[in-house]
NUKOL-445885 format. One record per residue: x, y, z of N, C-alpha, C in turn; residue in one letter. Coordinates in steps of 0.1 Angstrom, whole numbers, plus 2048, in hexadecimal, padded with zeros to 3 digits. Each point is the difference from the previous one (the first is absolute). Example, Ala and Ser with C-alpha at 12.3 -4.5 7.8 and 13.67 -1.06 7.14 Angstrom:
# residues 2
8847C784E7F780C80080980C800a
7FC80B7F980980B8007F880B808s
***
This chain:
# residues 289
451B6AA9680A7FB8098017F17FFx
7F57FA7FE7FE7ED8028088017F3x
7FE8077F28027FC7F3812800800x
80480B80A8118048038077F5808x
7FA7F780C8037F98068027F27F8x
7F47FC7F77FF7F77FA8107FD7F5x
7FE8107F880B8017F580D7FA808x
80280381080E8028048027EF801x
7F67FB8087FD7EF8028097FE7F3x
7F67FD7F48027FB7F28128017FFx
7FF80C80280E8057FD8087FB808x
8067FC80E8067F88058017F5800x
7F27F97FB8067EE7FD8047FD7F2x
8018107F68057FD7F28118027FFx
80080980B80F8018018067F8800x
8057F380D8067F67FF8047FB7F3x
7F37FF7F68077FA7F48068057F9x
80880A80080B8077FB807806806x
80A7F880381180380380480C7F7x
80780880480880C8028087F97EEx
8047F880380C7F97F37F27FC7F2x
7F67FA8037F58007F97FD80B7F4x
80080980C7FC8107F88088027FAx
80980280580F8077F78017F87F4x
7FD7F38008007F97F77F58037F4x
7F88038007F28037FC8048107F4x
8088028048028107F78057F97F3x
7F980D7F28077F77F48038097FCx
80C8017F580880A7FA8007FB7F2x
80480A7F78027FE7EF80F7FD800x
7FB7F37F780B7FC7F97FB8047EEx
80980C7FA7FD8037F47EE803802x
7F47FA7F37F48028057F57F980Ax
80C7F48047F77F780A80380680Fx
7F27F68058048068108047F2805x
80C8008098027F880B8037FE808x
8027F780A80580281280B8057FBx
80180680A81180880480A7F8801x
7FE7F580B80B7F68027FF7FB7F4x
7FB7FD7F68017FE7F480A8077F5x
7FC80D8018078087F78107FF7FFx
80780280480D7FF8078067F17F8x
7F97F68038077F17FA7FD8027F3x
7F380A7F87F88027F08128077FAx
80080980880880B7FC80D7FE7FDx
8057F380A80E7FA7FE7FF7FB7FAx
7F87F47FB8007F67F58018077EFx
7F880E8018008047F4816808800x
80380880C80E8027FC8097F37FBx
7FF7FA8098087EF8037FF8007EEx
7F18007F78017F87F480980B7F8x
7FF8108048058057F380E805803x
8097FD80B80780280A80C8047EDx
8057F37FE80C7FF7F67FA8097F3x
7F78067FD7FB80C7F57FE80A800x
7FE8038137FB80E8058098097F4x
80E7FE80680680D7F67F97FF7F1x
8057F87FA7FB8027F17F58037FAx
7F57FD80C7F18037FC80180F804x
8048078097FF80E8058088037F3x
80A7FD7FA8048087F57F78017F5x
7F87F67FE7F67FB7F27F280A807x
8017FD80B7F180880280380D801x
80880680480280E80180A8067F6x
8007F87F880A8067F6810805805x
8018008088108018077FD80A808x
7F280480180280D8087FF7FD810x
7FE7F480880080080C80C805805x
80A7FE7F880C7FF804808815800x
7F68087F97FE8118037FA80380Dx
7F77F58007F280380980980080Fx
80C7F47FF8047FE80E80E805803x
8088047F280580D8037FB80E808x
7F28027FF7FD80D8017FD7FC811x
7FB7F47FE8007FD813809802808x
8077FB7FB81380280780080E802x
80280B7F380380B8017FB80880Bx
7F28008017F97FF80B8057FF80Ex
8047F38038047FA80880E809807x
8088097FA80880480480F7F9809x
8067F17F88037FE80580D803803x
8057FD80F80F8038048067F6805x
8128008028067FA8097FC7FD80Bx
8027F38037FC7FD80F7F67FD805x
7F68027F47F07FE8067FA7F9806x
7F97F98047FC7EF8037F08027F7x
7FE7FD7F77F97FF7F77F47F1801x
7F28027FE7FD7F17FB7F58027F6x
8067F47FA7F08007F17FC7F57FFx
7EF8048057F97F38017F97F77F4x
8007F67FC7F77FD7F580F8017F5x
8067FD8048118057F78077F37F7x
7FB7F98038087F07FF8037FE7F6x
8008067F280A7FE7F480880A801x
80280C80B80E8068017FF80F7FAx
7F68027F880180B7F47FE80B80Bx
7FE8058037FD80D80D80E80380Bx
8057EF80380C80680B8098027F6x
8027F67F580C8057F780180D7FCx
7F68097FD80180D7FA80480980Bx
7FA7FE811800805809815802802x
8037EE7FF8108038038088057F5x
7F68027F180B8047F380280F808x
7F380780580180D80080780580Bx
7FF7F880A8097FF80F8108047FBx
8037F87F780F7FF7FC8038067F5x
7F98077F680180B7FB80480E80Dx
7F98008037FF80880C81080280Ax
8097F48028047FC80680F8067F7x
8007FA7F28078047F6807812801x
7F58068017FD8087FE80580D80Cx
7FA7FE80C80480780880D7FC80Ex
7FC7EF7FE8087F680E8118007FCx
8048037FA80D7F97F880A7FE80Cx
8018098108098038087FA7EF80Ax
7F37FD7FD7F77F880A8027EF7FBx
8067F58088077F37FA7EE7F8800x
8047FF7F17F27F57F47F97F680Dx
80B7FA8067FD7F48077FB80480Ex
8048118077F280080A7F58067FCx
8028067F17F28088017F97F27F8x
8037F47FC7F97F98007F57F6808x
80D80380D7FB7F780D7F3808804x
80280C8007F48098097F07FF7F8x
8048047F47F47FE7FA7FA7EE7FBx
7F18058067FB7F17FD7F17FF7FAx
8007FB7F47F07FE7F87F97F3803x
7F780180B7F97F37FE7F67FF7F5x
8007F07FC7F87FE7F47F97F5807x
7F08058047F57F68037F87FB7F7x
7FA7F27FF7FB7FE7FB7F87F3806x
7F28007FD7FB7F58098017F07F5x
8048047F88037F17F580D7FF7FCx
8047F58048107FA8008027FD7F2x
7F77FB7F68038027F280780C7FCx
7F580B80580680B7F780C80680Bx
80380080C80E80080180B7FA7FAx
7FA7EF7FC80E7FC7FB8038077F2x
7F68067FB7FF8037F280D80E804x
7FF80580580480F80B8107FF7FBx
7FF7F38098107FB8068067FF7F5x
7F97F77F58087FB7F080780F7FDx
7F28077FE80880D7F880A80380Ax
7FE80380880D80680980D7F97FCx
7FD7F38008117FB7FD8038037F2x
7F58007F68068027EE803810806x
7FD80980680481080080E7FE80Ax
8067F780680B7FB8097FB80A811x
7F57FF8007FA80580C8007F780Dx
7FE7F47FC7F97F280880D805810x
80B8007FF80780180E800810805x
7F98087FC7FE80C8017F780380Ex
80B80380D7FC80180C7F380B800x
7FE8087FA7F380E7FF7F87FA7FCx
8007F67F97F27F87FC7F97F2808x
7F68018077FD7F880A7F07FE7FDx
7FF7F17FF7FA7FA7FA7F67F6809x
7F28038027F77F880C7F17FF7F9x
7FE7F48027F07FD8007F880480Ax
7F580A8017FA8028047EE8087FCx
7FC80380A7F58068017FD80C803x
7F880B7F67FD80E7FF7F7807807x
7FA7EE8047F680B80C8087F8811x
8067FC8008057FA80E8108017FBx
80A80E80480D8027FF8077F880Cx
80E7FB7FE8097FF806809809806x
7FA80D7F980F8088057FA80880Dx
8088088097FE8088077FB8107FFx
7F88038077F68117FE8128087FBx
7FC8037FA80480F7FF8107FC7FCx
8047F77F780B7F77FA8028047F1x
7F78077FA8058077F380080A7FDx
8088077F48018087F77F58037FAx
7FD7F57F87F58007F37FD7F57FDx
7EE8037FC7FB7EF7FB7FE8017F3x
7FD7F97F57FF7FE7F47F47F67FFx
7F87FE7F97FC7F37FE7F78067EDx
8067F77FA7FA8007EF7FD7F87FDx
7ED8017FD7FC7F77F87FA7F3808x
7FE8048128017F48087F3803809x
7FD80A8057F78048077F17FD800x
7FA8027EF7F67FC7FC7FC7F3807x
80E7F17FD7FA7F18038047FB80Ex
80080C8097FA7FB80C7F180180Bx
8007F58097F48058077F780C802x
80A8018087FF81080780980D801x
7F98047F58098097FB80581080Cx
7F77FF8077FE80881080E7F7805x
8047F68038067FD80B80F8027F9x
7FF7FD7F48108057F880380D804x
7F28087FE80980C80180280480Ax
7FB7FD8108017FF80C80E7FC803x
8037F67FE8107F97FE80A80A7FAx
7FB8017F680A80D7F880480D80Bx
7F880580180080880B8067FF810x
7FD7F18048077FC80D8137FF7FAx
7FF7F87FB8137FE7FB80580D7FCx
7FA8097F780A80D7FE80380980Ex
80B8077F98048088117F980F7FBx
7FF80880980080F7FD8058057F5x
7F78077F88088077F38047F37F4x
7F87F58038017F67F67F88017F2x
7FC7FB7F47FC8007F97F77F57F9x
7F37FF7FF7FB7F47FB7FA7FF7EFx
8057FD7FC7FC8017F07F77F07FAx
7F98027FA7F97F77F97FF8047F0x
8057F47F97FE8007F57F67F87F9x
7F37FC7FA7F97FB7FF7F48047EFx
7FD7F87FB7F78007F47EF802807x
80180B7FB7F08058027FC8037F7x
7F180F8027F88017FA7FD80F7F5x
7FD7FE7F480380C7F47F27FF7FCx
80380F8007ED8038018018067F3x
8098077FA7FE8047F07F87FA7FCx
7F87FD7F77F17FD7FC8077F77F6x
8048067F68067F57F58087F9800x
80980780780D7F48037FD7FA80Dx
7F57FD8067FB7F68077FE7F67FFx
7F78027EE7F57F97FF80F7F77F6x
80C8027FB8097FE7F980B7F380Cx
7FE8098088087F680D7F57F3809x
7F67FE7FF7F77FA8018027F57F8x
8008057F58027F37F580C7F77FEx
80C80D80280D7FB8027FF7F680Dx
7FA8008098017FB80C7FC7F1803x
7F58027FC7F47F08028037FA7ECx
8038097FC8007F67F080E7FD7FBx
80B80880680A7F87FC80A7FE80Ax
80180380A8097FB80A8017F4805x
7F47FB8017FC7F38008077F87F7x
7FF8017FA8037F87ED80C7FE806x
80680E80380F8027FF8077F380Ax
7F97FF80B8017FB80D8037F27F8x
7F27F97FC8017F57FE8097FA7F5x
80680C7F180B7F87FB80C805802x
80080C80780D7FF80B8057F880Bx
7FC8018077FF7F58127F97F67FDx
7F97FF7FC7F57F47F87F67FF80Fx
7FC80D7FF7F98038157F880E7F7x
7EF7FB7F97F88098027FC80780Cx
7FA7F280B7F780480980480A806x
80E80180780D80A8087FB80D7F9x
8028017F18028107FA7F0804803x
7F87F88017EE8007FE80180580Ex
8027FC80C8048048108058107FEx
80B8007F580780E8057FB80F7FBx
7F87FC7F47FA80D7FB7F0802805x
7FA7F18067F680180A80280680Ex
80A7FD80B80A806806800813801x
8018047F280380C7FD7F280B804x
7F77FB7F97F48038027F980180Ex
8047F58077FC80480D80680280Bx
80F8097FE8078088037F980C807x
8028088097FD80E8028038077FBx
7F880B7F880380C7F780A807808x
8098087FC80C80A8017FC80580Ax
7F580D8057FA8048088017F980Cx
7F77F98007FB7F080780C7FD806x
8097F87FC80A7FD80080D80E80Cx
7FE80B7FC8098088047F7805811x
7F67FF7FF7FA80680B8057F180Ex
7FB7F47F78057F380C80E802804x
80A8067F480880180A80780A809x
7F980A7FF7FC80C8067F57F6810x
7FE7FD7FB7FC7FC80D8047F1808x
80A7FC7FB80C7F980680980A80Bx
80280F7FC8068078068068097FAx
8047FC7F180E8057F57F6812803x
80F8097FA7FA80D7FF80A8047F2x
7F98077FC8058057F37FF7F87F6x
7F37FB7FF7FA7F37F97FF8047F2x
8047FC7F68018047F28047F97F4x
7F67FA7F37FE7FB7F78078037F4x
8057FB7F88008047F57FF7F27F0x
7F38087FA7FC7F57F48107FE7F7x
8027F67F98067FE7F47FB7FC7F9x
7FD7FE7ED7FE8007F77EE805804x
7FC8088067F68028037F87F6807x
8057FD80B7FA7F58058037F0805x
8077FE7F67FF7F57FD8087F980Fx
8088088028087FE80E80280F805x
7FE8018108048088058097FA80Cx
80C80D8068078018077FB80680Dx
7FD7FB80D7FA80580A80D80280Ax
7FE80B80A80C8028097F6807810x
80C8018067FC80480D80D7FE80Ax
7FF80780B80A80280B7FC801807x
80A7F880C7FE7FB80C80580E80Bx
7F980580780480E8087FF7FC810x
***
């Protein structure tokens, strides 16, 4: 009992020296293989988009061989999109995700709308494009005006944050987010968010580069990963460190599993995976009930 009384003593005059904001401060998270504060990570993470902001596209074509651009086809497809929706994709800011969202909207529109006038079913439906770095939105915007998108009322364009939303509970259709998930904090409060903004019967999709357990063609993408993307980075973007961040990044990702059960326990039901090129990226989903 003296030895219990004593511990509690000790323990109350150590308290004081740590404020509530102290601790919180005190937590460290990976950036790629390093550990660091949290409040840290976030400024690591923008400075590396900020540098590769004007390459993103071209390096995703050089690194993936053109295939990202199947990979986020197949997201869309997924996505099921319709007239009217109010749509948002987070982590979006070179545009490649909502543009495919409104190619397929207006296919759609072509197709069945013909009696319905272009200019309200335009008004109704709306794709937000979040992104917490204003580089890669302006990057966004450029393409939009070379595609003559830029005064395109459905496309609505905001800097923001994946784990602290602006929008209202239960304000969407569908979330999207590709390729974005991995380089935040806390990857729990995204999907928490995700789940607060969609409405009933919403859909949350994640597209993201994970993990391929095939034995050989592991040991094949491993090398591709850390021995030449890099390279690629620095006489492409002339920004090793960035590509060194993103295939480090990859690794300490949550496995597919891993990954589908957190968001199974965000709330999503009908939580469901699927690998492409075996691995190398999978497609994660779930719905909001």
């Amino acid at each position: 009992m003296a030895l219990r009384t004593a511990s509690m003593n000790m323990r109350n005059k150590l308290l004081p020296m740590f404020s509530a904001t102290s601790l919180l401060h005190s937590h460290a998270t990976s950036f790629g293989f390093k550990e660091v504060q949290e409040e840290e990570k976030s400024q690591m993470v923008g400075n590396v988009f900020t540098s590769v902001a004007s390459s993103y596209d071209l390096m995703n074509d050089l690194m993936s061989a053109g295939l990202h651009r199947l990979w986020k086809d197949r997201l869309v497809s997924k996505l099921h999109p319709f007239p009217g929706m109010k749509h948002l994709d987070v982590a979006g800011g070179t545009g490649d995700v909502a543009f495919k969202i409104l190619e397929t909207i207006n296919k759609m529109k072509l197709r069945t709308m013909h009696n319905v006038p272009e200019d309200e079913l335009q008004e109704e439906t709306q794709i937000y494009i979040c992104d917490i770095n204003p580089r890669m939105l302006d990057v966004g915007k450029k393409r939009a005006m070379e595609q003559g998108l830029r005064k395109d009322p459905t496309l609505l364009w905001l800097e923001g944050d994946a784990e602290a939303l602006s929008f209202d509970d239960d304000s969407m259709d569908g979330y999207t987010i590709a390729f974005g998930i991995r380089n935040v904090t806390h990857i729990e409060k995204v999907l928490s968010e995700a789940y607060r903004v969609l409405k009933r019967g919403g859909r949350f999709l994640c597209l993201e580069l994970s993990h391929v357990e095939i034995p050989v063609f592991k040991e094949l993408y491993d090398y591709y990963s850390f021995s030449v993307i890099p390279a690629m980075g620095e006489l492409v973007a002339g920004d090793r460190a960035s590509y060194q961040y993103l295939v480090e990044s990859i690794r300490r990702f949550p496995p597919q599993e891993k990954f589908a059960s957190m968001i199974a326990d965000a709330g999503f039901q009908k939580v469901e995976y699927e690998n492409l090129v075996g691995g190398v990226v999978a497609i994660h989903s779930g719905l909001k009930f």
